[in-house]
C-alpha positions as YAML, in Angstrom:
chain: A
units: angstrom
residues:
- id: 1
  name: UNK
  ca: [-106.29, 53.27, -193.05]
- id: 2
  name: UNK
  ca: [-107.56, 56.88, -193.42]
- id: 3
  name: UNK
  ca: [-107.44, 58.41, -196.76]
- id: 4
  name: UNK
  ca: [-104.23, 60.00, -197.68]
- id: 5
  name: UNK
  ca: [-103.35, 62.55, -200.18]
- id: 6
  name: UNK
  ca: [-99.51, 62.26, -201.44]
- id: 7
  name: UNK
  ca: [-97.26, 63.66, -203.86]
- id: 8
  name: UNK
  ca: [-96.39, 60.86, -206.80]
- id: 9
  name: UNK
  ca: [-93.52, 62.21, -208.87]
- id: 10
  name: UNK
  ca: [-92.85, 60.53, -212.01]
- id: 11
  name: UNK
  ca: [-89.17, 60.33, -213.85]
- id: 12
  name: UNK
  ca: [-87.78, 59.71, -217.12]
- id: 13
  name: UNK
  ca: [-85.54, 56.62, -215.84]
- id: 14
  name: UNK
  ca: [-84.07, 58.20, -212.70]
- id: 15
  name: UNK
  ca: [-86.80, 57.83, -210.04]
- id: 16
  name: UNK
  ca: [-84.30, 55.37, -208.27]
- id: 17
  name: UNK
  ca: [-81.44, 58.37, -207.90]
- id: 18
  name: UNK
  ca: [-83.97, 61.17, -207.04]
- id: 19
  name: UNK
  ca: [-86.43, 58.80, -204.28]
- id: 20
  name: UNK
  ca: [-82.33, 58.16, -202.89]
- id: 21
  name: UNK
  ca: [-81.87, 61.57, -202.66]
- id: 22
  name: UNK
  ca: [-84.88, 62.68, -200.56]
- id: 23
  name: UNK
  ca: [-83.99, 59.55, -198.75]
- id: 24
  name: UNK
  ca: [-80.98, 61.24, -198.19]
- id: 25
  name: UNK
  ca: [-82.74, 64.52, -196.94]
- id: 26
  name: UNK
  ca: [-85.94, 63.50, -194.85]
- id: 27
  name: UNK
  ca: [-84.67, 60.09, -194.21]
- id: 28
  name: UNK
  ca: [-86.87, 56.84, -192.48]
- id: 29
  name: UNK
  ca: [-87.46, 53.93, -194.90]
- id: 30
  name: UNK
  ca: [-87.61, 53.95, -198.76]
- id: 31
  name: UNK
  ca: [-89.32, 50.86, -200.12]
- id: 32
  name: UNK
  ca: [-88.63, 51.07, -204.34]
- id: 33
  name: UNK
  ca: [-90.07, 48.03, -206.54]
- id: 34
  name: UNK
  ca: [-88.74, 47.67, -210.50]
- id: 35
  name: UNK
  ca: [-91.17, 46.96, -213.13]
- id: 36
  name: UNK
  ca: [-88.92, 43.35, -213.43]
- id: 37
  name: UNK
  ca: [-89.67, 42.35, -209.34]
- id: 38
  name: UNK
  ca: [-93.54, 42.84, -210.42]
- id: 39
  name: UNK
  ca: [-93.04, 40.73, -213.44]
- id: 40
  name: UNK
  ca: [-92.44, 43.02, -216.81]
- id: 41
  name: UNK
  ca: [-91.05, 40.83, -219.21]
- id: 42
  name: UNK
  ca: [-89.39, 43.76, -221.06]
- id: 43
  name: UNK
  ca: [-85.25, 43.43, -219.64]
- id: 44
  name: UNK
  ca: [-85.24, 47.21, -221.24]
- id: 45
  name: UNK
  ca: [-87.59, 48.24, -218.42]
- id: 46
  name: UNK
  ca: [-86.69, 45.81, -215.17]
- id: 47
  name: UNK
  ca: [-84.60, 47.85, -213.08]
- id: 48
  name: UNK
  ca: [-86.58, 51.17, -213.49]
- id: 49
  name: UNK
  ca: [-88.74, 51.67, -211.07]
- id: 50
  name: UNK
  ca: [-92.47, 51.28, -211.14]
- id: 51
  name: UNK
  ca: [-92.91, 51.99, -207.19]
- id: 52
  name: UNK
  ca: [-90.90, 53.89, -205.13]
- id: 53
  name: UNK
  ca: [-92.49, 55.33, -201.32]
- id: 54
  name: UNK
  ca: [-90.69, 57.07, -198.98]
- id: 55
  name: UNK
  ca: [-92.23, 57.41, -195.62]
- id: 56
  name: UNK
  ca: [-90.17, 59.90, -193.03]
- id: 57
  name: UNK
  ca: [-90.26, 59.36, -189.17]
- id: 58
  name: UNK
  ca: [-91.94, 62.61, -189.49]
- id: 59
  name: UNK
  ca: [-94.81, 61.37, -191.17]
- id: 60
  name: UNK
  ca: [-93.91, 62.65, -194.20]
- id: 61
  name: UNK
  ca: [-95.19, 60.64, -197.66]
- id: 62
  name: UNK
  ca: [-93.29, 60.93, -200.74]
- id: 63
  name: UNK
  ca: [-94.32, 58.52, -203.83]
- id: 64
  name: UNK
  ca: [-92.47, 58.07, -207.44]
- id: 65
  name: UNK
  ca: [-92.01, 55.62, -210.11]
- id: 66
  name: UNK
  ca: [-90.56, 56.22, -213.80]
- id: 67
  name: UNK
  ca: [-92.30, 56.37, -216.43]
- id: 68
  name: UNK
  ca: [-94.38, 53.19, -217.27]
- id: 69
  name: UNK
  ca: [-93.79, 51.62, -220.60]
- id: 70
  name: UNK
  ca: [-95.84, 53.45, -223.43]
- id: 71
  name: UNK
  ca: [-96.72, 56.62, -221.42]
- id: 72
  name: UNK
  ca: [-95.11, 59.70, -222.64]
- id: 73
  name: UNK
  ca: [-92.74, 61.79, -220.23]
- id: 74
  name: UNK
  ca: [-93.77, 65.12, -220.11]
- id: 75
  name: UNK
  ca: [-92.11, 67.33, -217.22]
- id: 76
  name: UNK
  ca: [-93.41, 70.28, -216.64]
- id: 77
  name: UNK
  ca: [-94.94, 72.88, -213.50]
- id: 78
  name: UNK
  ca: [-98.11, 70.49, -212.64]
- id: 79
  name: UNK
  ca: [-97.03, 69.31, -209.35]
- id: 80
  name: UNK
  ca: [-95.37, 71.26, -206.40]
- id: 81
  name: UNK
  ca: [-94.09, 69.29, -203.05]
- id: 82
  name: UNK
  ca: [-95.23, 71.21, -200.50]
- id: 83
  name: UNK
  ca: [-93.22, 71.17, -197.27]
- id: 84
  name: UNK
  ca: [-94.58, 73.15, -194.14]
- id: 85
  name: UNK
  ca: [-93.30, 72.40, -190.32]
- id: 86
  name: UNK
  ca: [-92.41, 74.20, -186.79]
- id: 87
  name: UNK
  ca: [-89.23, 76.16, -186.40]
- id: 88
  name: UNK
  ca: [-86.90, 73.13, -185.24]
- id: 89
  name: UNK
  ca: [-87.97, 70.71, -187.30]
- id: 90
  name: UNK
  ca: [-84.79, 70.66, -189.82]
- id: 91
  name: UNK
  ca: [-86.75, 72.10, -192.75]
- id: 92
  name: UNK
  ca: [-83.99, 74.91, -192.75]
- id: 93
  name: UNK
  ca: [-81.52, 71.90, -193.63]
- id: 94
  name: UNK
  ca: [-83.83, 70.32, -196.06]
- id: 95
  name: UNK
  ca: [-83.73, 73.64, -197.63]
- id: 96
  name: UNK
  ca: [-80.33, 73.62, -198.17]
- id: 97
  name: UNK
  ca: [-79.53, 70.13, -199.44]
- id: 98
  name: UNK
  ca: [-82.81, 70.73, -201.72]
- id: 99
  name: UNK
  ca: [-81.61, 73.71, -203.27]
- id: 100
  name: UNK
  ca: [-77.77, 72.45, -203.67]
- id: 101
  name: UNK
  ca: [-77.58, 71.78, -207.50]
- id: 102
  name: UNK
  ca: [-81.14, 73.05, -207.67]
- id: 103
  name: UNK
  ca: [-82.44, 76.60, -208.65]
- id: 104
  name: UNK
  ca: [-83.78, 79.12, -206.30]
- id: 105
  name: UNK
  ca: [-87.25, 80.94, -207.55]
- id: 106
  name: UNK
  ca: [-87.79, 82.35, -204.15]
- id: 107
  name: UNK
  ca: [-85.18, 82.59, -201.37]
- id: 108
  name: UNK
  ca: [-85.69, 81.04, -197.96]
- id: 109
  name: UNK
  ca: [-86.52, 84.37, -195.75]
- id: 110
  name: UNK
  ca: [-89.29, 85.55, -193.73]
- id: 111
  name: UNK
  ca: [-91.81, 86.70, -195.62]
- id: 112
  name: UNK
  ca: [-94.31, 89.32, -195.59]
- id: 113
  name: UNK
  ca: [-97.40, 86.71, -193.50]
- id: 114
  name: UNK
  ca: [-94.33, 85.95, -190.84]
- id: 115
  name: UNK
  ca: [-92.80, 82.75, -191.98]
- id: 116
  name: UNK
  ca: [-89.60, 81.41, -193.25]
- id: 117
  name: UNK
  ca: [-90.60, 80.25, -196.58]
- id: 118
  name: UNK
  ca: [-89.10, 79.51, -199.96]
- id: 119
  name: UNK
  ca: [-89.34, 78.17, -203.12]
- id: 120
  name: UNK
  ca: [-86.76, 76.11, -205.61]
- id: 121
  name: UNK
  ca: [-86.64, 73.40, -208.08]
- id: 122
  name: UNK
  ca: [-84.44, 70.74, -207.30]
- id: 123
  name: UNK
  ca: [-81.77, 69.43, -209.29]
- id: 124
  name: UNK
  ca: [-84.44, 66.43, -210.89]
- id: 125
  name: UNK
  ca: [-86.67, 69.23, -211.58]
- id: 126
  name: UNK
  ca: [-89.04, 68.87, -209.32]
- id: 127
  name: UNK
  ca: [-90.36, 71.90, -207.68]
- id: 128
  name: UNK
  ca: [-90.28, 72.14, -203.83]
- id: 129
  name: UNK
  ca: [-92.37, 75.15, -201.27]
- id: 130
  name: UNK
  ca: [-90.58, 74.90, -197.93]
- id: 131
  name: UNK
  ca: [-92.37, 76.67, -195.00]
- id: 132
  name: UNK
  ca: [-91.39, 77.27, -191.86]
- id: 133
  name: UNK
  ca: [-94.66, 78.02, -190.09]
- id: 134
  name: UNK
  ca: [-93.84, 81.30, -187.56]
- id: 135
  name: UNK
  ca: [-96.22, 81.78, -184.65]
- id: 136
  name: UNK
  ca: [-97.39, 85.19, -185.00]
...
């Protein structure tokens, strides 16, 4: 395997709903494992989740988990999901079920270097760039 560099988002209990909801965007599979199927005794912790990958048919990589046990939460601006791709690719539509309950910082438009490009944070408050790379 080549080495990889991937987003890993981490939740306060909900990584299960949010890694479903990108499922739900930029489908192909979604493998999730809970902290009980790798053996945490704790019954408090065994259905969060303490793996979660998403791979796309487009090659795309998305990783979460929830917070483990003992390790403080603390959301926050340190990690952006960047998403770049050709015009008809479906990014426009990934836009649009991204920003849905989310919050627009910058809207999807062409922008002054020629492409279609946005920014939001979604409704888990996790920040997204979408890109729509314009041949100039």
């Amino acid at each position: 395997m080549a080495s990889q560099l991937n987003p890993y988002l981490t939740f306060d209990g909900n990584a299960r709903e949010a890694m479903e909801f990108y499922h739900s965007i930029l489908g192909g599979e979604l493998r999730v494992n809970t902290f009980g199927e790798f053996g945490a005794p704790d019954p408090a912790i065994a259905d969060k989740v303490m793996h979660a990958m998403l791979t796309s048919e487009k090659g795309y990589l998305l990783m979460a988990s929830d917070t483990a046990p003992g390790m403080p939460f603390n959301p926050g601006n340190t990690i952006t999901v960047s998403l770049s791709g050709d015009p008809g690719e479906g990014l426009e539509e990934v836009w649009e079920k991204l920003a849905d309950g989310g919050t627009v910082q910058l809207p999807f438009e062409k922008q002054m270097w020629g492409d279609l490009y946005g920014q939001l944070t979604d409704k888990f408050g996790v920040p997204w760039m979408i890109d729509v790379v314009v041949p100039q």
